[in-house]
N, C-alpha and C positions, 0 to 999 in steps of 0.2 A: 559704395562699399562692396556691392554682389559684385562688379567688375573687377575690383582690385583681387578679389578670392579667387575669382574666375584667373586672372590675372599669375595669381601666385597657385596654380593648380592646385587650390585647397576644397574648393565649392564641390560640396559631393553629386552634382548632377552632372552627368556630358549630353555634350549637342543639344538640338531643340528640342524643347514637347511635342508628343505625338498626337497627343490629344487634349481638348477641354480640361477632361480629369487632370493628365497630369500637369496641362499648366495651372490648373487651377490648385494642384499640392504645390507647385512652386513657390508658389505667390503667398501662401500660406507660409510654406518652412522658411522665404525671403523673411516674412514679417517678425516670424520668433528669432529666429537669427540675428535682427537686427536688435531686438530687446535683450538679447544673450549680450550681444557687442556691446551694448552701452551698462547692463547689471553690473558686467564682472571687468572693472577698470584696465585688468591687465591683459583681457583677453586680446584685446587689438595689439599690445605690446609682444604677445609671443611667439616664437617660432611656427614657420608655416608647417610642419611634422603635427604639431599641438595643434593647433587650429585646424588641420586633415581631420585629426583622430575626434577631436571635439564634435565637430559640424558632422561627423559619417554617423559618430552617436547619436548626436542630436536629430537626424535624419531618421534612424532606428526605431528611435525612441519614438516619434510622431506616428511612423507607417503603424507600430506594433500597440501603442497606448494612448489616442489621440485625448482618451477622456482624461490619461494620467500625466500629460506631458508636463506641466506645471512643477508639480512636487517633482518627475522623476527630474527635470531639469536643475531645480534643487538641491537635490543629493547628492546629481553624479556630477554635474558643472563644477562643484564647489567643493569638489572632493579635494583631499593634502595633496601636496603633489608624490608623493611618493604611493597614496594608493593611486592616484590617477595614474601612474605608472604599471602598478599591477596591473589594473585592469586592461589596458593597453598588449600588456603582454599574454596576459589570460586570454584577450582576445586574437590572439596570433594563433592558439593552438585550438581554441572550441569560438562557438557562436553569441552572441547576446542570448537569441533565442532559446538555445541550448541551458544556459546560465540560469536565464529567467524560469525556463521546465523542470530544471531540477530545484529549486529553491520553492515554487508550487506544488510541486511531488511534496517537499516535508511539509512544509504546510499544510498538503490536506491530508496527511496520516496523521499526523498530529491533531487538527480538528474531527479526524474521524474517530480517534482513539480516545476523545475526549467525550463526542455523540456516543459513545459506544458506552461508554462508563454510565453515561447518562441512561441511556435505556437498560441496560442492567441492573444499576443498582438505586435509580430512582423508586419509592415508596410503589407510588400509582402504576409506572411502566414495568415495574418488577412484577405484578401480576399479572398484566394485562397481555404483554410479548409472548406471541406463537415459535414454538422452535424450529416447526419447517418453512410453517408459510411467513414467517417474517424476520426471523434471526437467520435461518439460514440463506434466504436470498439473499441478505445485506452480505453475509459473509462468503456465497460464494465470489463474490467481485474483490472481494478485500482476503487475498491466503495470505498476501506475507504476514498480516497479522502473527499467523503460529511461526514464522520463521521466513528467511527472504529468500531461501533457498525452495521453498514450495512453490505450485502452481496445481490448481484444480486439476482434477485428470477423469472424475465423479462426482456426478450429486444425486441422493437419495435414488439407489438404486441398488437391484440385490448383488450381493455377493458372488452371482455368475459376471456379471457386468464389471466387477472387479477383475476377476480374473482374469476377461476378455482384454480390459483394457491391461494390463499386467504384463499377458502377453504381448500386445500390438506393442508397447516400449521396448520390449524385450527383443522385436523383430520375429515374431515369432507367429506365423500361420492360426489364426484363433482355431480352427479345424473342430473337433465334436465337442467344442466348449459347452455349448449351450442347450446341449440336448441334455446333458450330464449335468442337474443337478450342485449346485454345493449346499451340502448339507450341514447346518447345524447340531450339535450334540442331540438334543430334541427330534430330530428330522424335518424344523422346522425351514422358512429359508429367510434370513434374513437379510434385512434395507439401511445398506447405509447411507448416513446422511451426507460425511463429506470424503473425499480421501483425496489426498494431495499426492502429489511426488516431485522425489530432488530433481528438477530436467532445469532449472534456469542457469545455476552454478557450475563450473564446470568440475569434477572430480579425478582424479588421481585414478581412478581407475574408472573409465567406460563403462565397460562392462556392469559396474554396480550398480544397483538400483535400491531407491529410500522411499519407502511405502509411508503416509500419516494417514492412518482413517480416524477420524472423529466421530464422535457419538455424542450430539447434541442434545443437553437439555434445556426446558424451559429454566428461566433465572428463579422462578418461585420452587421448581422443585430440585430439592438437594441429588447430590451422587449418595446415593444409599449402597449398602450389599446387593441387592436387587441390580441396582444399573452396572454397577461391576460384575455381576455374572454375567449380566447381557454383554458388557464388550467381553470378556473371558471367552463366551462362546464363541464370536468372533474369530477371535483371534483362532482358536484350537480348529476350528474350521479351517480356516488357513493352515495351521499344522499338519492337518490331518489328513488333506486332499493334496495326491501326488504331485497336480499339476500347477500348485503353487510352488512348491520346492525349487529354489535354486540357493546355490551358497553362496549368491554376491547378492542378493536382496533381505534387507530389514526391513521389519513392518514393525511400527508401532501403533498401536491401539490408543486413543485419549477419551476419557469420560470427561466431558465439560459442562459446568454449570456452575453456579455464582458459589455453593457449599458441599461439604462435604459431613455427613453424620458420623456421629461418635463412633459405629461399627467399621463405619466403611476408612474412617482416620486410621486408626488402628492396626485393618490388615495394610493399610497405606506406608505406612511410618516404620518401618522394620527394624530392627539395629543390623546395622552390617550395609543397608540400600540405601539408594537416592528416596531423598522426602518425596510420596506419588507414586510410587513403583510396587505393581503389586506382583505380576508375573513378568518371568524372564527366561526366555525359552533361548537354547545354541543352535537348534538344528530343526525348523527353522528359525533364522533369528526371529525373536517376537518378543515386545515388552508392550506391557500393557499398563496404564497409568491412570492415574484421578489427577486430574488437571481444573483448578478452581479458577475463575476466569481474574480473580485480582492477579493471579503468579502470572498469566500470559500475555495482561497488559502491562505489568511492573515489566517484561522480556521486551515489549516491543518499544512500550517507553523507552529501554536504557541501551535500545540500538538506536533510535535515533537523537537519542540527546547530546551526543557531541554536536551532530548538525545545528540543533535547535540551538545552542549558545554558541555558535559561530555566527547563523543568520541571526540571532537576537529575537527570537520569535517568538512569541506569547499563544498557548494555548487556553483558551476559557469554552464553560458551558455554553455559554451561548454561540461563542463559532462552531464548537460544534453538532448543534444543533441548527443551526442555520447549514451546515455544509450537508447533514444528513438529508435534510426540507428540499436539498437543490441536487442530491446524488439517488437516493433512497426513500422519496416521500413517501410513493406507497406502499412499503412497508413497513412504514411507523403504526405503533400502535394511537388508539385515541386519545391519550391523555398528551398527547406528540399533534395529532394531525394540522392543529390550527395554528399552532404556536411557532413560526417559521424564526423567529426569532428570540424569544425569550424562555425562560425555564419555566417550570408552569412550580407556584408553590403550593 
């Protein structure tokens, strides 16, 4: 049967093995291949085109998932003929590999976004969760979370080092950045925890530039009036200091943590604004917001959910909580640490 493939220029290997290894994969892919032949009755009856594309899968398949080749030979061997068709042609223009990286991408946003609910709003992990030393390490790895168009650019660091980096975006010489102070309303100097920028996307104008600093809280403590004036300050500090100034850059300011109190609802919720908007500056641009952490996984959930029922993909607590144990274990809090697999009740 290998001769007759060989024969019909179908057998996805040329010339001789080079070595043990590979004759030893030979003799291997020979053996599946022959159980493929005899499974699927019609395989020997179809065209050598079919039987290329099959046996170069089936080859793929072994080099990239030797522990999954079973099930994946299931799925894709036995696929309709009109999707084994797609797939064929899908693979004319990208890679298996390619395929397989982005279908693992949603997957573990999806698992992560599910760990993440779980650390927030679980009873135990709701008190226990550090907001620098363990929410935010988890989240500098993870920015699309607030949007896909973000990428880290700062962490927990003062508002000169914002500026500094602002400028190197900008193209712009950092020069007596750092001797100069940025002062907050107070004279104090303040540390932010995250601040993102639009660089992955590409934009309609260059030149612009999309500021996100965040101001992270613990999950137990609310966005009070208090944490709103701390980002206010912020932000008016970037107003205030000339060398922030350009008119193709917005900055928005975010207060995040799991609630928001009655006062701080209140100046939040305006008639006339977006629900979260408390200040809105033109010149520089600067909005500043209360951002409750259910609104910005309801946002990330509902960019990925097309994909998710395309691939058919099931998110549960315990994946993600398993994908945290195996991306982010040391930054789980105790009631997390042992528990690589189940939800703790």
């Amino acid at each position: 049967m290998i001769e007759q493939w060989k024969a019909e220029r179908v057998y996805p290997f040329e010339g001789e093995p080079r070595s043990i290894i590979e004759r030893t994969e030979r003799e291997v892919f020979d053996v599946v291949a022959k159980n493929v032949n005899d499974y699927l009755p019609d395989f020997e009856g179809s065209d050598a085109k079919s039987k290329r594309f099959s046996l170069r899968l089936l080859k793929e398949v072994m080099e990239s998932s030797p522990s999954a080749t079973k099930r994946i030979i299931r799925d894709v061997l036995e696929l309709p003929a009109d999707r084994a068709k797609d797939l064929a042609e899908l693979l004319q223009r990208t890679t298996l590999t390619a395929i397989i990286n982005a279908s693992k991408t949603i997957s573990n946003r999806l698992d992560f976004l599910s760990g993440l609910d779980l650390l927030l709003f679980d009873p135990t992990s709701k008190q226990q969760l550090l907001e620098r030393a363990q929410l935010q390490k988890i989240l500098e790895d993870q920015a699309w979370v607030f949007g896909e168009q973000f990428a880290l650019t700062v962490a927990d660091q003062s508002l000169n080092e914002v500026l500094a980096k602002h400028r190197e975006l900008l193209g712009r010489e950092p020069g007596a950045d750092r001797e100069a102070e940025v002062e907050l309303p107070d004279g104090g100097r303040g540390i932010v925890d995250l601040m993102l920028s639009r660089c992955l996307i590409p934009q309609t104008d260059p030149e612009s530039r999309h500021h996100l600093v965040i101001e992270l809280k613990r999950p137990s403590q609310r966005i009070t009036n208090k944490v709103l004036g701390q980002v206010e300050d912020y932000a008016l500090a970037v107003a205030k200091d000339e060398r922030f100034r350009d008119s193709r850059t917005t900055w928005e300011f975010w207060a995040v943590s799991n609630a928001i109190d009655d006062t701080a609802r209140t100046r939040t919720t305006q008639k006339g604004r977006p629900r979260g908007l408390l200040t809105d500056l033109d010149d520089p641009a600067i909005q500043v917001w209360a951002m409750p952490w259910a609104r910005i996984l309801e946002g990330a959930r509902a960019r990925l959910h097309f994909f998710q029922q395309r691939l058919e993909l099931s998110a549960s607590a315990d994946a993600g909580l398993s994908y945290l144990h195996k991306v982010h274990e040391k930054y789980l809090p105790p009631v997390f640490a042992n528990q690589p697999r189940s939800v703790a009740k």
